[in-house]
N, C-alpha and C positions, 0 to 999 in steps of 0.2 A: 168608710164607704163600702158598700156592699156592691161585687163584682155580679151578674150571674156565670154559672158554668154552664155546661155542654144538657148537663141533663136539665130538665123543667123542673123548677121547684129550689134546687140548688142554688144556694150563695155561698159564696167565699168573701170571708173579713179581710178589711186588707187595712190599715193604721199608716199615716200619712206624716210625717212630720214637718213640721210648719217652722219654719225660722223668722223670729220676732227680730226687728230693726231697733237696736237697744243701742246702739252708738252713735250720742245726737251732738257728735263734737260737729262745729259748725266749720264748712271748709275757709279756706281762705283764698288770697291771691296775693301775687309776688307783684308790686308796681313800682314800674319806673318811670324817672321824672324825666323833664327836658330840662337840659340847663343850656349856657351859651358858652362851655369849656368844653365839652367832650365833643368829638367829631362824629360823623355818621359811623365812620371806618371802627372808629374804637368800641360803639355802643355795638356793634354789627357780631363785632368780633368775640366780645364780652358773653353776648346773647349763645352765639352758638357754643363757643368752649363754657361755659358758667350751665345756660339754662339744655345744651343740646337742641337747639333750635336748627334748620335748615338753613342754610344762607336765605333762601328763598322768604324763609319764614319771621328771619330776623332783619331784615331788609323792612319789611313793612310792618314791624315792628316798631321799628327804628322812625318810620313814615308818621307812624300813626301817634307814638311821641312826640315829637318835634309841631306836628299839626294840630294835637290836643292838650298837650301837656304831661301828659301821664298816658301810660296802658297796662294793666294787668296782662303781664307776659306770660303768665304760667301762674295755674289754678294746683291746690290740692291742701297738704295738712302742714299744718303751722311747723311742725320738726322735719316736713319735707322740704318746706321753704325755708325756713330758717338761715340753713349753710349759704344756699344761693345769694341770698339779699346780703348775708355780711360778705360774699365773695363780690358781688358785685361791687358795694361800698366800699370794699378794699381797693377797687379801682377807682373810685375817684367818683362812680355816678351814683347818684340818688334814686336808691330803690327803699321802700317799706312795704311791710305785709299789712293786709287791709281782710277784715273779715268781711265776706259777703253778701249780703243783705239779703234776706228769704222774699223781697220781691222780686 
C-alpha cells in the first residue's frame, strides 16, 4: 500500500502482513446430562471446582440441565475439555464432548 508523504508527488511503500486462518480444528463443547442420582448441591459444586464456573453461573447451569436434559457448560478444544469431562465422570455425573455443528 502506498502512503503519501509531506512533499506532493512522494510515496512511501509500506508491506502489510496478513495472517491466514489455517487452523480448522472444529471446536467442541463439554455436556452435561441430567440423571436422577446427582443433587443440585453436587452438580453445582462439580461445575465451579471442575469447569471454574461462578456459583451464580453454575446454578443455572444446573437449572438448565435438569429442565432440558443436557447443557453444553463450557465451549473450546477437545484436549481443553478432555481433563474436565473425565473429572467430572469421575464423580459420578454424565458429561461428553460433543463437536459443534457450523450451523
Amino acid at each position: 500500500m502506498a502512503t503519501q508523504l509531506n512533499k506532493p508527488g512522494a510515496f512511501e511503500e509500506q508491506a502489510f502482513d496478513t495472517d491466514i486462518l489455517t487452523d480448522t480444528e472444529a471446536p467442541y463443547s463439554l455436556v452435561v446430562w441430567n440423571d436422577e442420582v446427582n443433587s443440585f448441591e453436587w452438580v453445582i459444586q462439580t461445575l465451579v471446582e471442575i469447569c471454574h464456573h461462578s456459583t451464580e453461573q453454575a446454578e443455572q447451569c444446573a437449572m438448565i440441565i435438569h429442565t432440558q436434559g443436557k447443557y453444553a457448560v463450557k465451549q473450546g478444544s477437545y484436549d481443553e475439555l478432555k481433563p474436565l469431562c473425565d473429572a467430572i465422570t469421575d464423580r459420578g455425573i454424565g458429561a461428553t464432548i460433543e463437536v459443534l455443528s457450523n450451523s
